[in-house]
DSSP file (Angstrom, degrees, kcal/mol; ACC not computed):
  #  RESIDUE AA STRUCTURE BP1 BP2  ACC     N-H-->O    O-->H-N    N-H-->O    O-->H-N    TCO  KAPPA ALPHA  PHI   PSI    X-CA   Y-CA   Z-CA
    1    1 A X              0   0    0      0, 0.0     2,-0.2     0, 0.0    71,-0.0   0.000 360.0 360.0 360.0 134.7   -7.9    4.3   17.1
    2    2 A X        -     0   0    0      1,-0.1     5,-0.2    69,-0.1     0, 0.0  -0.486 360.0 -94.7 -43.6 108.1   -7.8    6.5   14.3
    3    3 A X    >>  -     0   0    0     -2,-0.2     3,-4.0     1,-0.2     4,-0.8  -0.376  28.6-113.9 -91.0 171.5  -11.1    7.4   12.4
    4    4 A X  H >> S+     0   0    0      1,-0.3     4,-2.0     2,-0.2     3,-1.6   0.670 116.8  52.0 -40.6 -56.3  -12.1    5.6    9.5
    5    5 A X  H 3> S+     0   0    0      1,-0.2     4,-1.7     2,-0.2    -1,-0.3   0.778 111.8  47.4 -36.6 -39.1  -11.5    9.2    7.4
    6    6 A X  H <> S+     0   0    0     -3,-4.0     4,-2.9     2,-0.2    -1,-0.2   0.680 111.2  47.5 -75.5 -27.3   -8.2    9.5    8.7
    7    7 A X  H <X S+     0   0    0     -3,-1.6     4,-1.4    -4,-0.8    -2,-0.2   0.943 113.8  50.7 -76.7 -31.4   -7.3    5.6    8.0
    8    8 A X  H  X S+     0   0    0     -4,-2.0     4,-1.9     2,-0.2     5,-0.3   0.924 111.4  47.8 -53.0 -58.1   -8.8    6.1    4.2
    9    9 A X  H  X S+     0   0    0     -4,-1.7     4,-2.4     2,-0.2     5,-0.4   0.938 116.1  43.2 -43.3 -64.6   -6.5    9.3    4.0
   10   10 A X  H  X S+     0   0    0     -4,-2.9     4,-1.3     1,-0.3    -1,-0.2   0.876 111.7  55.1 -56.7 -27.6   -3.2    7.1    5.4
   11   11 A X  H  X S+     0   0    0     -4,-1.4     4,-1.1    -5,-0.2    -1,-0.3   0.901 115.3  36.8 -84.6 -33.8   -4.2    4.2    3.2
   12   12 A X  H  < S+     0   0    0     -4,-1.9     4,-0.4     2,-0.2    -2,-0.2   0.659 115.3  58.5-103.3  -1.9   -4.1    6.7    0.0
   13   13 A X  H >X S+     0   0    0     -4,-2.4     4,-1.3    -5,-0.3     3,-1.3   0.873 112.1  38.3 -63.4 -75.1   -1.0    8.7    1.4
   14   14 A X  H 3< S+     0   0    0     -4,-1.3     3,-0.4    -5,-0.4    -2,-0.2   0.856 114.7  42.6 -56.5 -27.6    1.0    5.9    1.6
   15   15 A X  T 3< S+     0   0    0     -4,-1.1     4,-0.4     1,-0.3    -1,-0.3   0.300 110.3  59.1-119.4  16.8    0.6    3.7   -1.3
   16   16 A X  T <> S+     0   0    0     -3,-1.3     4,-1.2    -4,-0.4    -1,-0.3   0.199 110.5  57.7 -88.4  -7.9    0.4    7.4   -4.2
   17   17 A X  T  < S+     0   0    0     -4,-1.3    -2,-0.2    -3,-0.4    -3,-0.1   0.372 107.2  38.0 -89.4  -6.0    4.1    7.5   -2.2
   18   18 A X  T  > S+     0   0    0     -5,-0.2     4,-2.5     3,-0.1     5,-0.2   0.798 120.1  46.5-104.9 -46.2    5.0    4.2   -3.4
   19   19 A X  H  > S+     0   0    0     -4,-0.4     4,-3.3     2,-0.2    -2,-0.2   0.888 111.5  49.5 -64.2 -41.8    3.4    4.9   -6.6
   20   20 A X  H  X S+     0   0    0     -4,-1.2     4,-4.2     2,-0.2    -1,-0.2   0.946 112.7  55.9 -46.6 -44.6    5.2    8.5   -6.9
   21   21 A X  H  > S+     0   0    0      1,-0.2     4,-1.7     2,-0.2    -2,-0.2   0.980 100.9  51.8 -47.5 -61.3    8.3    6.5   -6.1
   22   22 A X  H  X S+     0   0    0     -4,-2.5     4,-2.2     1,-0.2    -1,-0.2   0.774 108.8  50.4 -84.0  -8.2    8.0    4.3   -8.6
   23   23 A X  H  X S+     0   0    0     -4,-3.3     4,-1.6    -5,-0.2     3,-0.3   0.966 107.8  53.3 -64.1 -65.2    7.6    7.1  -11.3
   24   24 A X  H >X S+     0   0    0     -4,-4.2     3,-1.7     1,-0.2     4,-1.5   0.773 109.3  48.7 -46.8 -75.1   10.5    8.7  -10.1
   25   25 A X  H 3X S+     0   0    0     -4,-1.7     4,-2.9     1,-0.2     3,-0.5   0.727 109.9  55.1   8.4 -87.6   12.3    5.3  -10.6
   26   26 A X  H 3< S+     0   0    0     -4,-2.2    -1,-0.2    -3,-0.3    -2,-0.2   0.782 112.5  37.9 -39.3 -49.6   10.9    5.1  -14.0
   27   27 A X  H X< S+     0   0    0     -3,-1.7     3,-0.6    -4,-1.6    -1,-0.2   0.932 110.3  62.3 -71.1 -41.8   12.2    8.5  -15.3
   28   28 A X  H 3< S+     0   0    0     -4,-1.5     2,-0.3    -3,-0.5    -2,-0.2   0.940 125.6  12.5 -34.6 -74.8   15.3    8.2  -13.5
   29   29 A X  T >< S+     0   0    0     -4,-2.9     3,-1.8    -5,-0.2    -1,-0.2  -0.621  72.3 173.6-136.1 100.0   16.2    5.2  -15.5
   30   30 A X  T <  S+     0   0    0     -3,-0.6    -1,-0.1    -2,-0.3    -3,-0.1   0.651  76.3  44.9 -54.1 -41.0   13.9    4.8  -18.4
   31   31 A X  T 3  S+     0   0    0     -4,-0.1     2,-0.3     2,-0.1    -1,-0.3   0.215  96.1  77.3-103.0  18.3   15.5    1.8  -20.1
   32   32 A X  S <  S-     0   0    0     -3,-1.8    -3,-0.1     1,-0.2    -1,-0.0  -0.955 106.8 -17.7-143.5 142.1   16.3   -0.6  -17.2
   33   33 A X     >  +     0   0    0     -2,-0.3     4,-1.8     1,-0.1    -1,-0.2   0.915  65.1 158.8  44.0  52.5   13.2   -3.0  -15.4
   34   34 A X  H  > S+     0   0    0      2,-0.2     4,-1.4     1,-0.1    -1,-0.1   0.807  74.2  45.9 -83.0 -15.1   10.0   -1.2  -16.6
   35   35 A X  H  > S+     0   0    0      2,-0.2     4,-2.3     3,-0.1     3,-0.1   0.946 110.1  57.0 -81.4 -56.7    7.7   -4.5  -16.1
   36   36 A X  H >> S+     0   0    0      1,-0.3     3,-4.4     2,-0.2     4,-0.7   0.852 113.3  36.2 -49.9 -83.3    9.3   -4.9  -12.7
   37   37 A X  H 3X S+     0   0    0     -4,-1.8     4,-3.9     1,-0.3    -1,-0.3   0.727 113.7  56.4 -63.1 -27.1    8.2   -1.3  -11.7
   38   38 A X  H 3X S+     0   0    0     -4,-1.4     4,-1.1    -5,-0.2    -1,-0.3   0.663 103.7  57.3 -46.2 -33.3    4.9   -1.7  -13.6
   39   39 A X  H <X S+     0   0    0     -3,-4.4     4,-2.9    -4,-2.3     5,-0.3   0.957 108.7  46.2 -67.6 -66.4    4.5   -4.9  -11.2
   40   40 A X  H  X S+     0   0    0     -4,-0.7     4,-1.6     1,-0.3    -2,-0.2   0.918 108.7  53.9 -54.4 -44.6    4.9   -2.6   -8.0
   41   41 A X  H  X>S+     0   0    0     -4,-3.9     4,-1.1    -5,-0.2     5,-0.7   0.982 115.8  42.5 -55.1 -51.2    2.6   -0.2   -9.3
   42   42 A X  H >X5S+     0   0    0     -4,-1.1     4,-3.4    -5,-0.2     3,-2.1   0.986 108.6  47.7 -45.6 -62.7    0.3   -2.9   -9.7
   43   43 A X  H 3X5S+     0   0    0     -4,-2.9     4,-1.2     1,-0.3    -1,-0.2   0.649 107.0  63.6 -68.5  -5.6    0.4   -4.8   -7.2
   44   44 A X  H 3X5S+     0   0    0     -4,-1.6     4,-0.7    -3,-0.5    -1,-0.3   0.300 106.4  55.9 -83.1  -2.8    0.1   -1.0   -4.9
   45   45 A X  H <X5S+     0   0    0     -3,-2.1     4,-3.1    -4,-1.1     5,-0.3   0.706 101.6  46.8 -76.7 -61.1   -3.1   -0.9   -6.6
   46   46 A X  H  X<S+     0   0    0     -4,-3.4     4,-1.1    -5,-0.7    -2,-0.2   0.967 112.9  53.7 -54.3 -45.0   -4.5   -4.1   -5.5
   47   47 A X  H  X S+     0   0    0     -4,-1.2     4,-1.3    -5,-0.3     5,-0.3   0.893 108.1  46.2 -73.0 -36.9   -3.5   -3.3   -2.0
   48   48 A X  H  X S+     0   0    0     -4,-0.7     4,-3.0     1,-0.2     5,-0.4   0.973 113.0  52.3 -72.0 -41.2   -5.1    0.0   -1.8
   49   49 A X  H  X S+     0   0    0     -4,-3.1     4,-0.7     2,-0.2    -2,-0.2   0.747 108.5  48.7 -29.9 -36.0   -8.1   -1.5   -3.3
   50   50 A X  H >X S+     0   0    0     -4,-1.1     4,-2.0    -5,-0.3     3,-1.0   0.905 113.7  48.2 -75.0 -69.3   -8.3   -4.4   -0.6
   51   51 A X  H 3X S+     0   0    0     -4,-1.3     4,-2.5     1,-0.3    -2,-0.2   0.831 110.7  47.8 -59.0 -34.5   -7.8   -2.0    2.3
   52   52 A X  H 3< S+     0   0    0     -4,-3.0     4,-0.4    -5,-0.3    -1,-0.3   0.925 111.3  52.0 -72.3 -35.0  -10.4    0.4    1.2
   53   53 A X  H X< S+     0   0    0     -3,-1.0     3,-2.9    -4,-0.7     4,-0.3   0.962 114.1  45.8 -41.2 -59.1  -12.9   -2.4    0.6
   54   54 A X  H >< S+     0   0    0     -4,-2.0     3,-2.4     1,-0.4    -1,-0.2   0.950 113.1  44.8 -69.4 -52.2  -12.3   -3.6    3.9
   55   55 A X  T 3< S+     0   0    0     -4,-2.5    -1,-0.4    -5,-0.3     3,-0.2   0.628 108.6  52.1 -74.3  12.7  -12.4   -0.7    5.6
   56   56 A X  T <  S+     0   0    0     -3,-2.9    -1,-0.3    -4,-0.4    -2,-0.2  -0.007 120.4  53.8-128.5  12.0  -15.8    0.9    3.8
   57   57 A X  S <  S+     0   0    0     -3,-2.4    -1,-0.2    -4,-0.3     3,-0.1  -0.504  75.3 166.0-138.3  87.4  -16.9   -3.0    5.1
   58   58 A X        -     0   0    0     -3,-0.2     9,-0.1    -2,-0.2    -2,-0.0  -0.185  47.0 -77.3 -78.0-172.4  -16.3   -3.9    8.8
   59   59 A X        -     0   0    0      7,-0.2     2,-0.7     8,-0.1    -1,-0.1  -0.122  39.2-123.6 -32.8 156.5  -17.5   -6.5   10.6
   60   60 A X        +     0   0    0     -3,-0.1     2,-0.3    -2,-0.0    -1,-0.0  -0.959  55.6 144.0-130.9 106.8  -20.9   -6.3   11.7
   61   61 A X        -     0   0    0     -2,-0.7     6,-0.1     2,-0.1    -3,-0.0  -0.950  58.8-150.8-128.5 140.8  -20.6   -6.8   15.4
   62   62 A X  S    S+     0   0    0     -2,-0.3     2,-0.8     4,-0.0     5,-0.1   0.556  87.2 102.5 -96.6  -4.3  -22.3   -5.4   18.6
   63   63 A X        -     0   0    0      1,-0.2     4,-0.1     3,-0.1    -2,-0.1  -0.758  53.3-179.8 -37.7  87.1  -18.6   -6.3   19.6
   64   64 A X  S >> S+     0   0    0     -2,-0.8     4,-4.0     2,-0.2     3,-0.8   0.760  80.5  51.4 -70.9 -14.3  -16.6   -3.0   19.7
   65   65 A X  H 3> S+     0   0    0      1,-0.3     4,-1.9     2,-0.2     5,-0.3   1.000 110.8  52.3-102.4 -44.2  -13.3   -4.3   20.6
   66   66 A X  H 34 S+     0   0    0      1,-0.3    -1,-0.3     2,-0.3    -7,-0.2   0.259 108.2  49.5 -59.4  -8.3  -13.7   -6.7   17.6
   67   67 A X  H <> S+     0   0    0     -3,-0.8     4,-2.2    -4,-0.1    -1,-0.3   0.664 109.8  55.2 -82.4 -43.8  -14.5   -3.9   15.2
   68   68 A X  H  X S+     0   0    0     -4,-4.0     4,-2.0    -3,-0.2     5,-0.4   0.886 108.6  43.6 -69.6 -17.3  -11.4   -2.1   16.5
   69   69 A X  H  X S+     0   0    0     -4,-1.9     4,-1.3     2,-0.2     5,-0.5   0.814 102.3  64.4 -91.3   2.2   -9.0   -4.8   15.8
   70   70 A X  H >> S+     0   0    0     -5,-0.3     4,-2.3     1,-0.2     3,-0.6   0.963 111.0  47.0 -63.6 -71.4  -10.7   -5.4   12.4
   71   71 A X  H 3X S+     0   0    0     -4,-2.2     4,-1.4     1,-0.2    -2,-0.2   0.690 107.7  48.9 -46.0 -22.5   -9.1   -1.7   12.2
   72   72 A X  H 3X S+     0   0    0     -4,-2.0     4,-4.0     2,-0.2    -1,-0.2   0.746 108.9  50.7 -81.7 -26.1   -5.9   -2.3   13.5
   73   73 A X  H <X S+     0   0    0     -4,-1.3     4,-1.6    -3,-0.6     5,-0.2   0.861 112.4  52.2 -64.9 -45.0   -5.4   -5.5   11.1
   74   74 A X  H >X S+     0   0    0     -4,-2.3     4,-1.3    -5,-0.5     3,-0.6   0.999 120.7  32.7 -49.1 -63.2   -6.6   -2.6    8.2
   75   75 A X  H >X S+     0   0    0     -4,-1.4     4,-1.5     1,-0.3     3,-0.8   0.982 119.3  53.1 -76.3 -57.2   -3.7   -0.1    9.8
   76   76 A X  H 3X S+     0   0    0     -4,-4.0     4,-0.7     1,-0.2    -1,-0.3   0.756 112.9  48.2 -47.3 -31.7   -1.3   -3.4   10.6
   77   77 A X  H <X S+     0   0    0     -4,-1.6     4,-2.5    -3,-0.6     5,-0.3   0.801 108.5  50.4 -93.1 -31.6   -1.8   -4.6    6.6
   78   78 A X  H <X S+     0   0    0     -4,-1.3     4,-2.5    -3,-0.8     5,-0.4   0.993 106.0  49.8 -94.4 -64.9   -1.1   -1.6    5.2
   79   79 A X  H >X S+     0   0    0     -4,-1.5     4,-1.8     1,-0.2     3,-1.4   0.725 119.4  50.9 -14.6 -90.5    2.5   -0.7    7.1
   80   80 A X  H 3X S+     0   0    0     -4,-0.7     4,-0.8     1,-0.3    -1,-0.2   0.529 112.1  37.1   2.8 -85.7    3.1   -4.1    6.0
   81   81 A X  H >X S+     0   0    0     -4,-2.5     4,-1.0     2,-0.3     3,-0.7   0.798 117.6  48.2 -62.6 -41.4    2.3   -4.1    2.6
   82   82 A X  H <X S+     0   0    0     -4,-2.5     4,-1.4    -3,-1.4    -2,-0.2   0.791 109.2  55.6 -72.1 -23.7    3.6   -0.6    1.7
   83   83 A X  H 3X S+     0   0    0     -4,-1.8     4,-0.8    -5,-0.4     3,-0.3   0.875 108.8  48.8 -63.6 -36.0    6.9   -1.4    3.5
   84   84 A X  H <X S+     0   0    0     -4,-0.8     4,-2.9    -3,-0.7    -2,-0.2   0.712 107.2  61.1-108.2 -37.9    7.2   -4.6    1.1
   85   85 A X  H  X S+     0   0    0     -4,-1.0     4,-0.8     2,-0.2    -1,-0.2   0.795 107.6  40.4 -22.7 -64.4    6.4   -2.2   -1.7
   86   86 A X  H  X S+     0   0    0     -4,-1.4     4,-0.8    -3,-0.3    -2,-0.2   0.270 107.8  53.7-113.0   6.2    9.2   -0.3   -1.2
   87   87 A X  H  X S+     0   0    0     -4,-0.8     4,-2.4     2,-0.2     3,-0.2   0.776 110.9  53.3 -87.7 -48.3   11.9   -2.8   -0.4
   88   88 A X  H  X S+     0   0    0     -4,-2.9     4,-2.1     1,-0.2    -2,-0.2   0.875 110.5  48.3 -48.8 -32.8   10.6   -4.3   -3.8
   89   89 A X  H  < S+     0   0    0     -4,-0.8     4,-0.2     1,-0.2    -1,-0.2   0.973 114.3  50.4 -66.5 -58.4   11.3   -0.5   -5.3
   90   90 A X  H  X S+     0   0    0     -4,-0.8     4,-0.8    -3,-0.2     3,-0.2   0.628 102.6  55.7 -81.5 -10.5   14.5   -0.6   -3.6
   91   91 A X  H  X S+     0   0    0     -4,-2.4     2,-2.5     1,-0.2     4,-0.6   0.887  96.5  62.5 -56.3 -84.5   15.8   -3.9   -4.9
   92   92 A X  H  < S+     0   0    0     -4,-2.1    -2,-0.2     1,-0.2    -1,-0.2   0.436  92.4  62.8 -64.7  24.7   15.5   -3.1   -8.0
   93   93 A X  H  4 S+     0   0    0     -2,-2.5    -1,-0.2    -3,-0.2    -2,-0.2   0.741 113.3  43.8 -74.1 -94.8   18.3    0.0   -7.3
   94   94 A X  H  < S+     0   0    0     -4,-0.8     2,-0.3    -3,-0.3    -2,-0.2   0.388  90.2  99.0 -22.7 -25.5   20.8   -3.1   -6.5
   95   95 A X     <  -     0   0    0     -4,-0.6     2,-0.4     2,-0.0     0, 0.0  -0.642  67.3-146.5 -72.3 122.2   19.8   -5.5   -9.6
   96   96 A X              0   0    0     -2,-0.3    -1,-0.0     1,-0.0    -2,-0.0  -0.700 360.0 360.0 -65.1 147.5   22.2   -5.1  -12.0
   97   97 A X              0   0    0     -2,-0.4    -1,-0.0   -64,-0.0    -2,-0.0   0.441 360.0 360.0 -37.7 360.0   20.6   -5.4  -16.0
């Protein structure tokens, strides 16, 4: 397992790459979905926000293996969610106006 510094780091890696994305998007084509990308960016907010909550609050267990999969569910939610992110970024390539 990863530590907790390292997960913080992946959790704000990934989801400023979804956000980067969807500026580039935005400049790219100025005049076409701007709520829509304004929605991904949001909703990539809310999700780093959840996972850093969660991870700066585990469980309180004398259980280790039940603290690590509270961390793998952390690392397992965030693939997830930043993959889902960035299929939503890549729909909107495909939407025609």
């Amino acid at each position: 397992m990863a530590t907790v510094r390292r997960l913080k780091k992946d959790i704000d890696y990934l989801i400023f790459e979804v956000i980067s994305d969807c500026f580039n998007y935005g400049s790219l084509h100025p005049d076409e979905k701007a709520e829509e990308v304004t929605g991904i960016i949001s909703d990539a907010v809310e999700l780093r926000n959840d996972l850093i909550r969660r991870v700066n609050n585990p469980l309180k267990s004398d259980n280790p293996k039940e603290v690590r999969s509270h961390f793998r569910l952390v690392q397992k939610d965030l693939v997830v969610g930043a993959d889902k992110l960035f299929g939503r970024l890549s729909a909107l390539h495909g939407k025609k106006g």
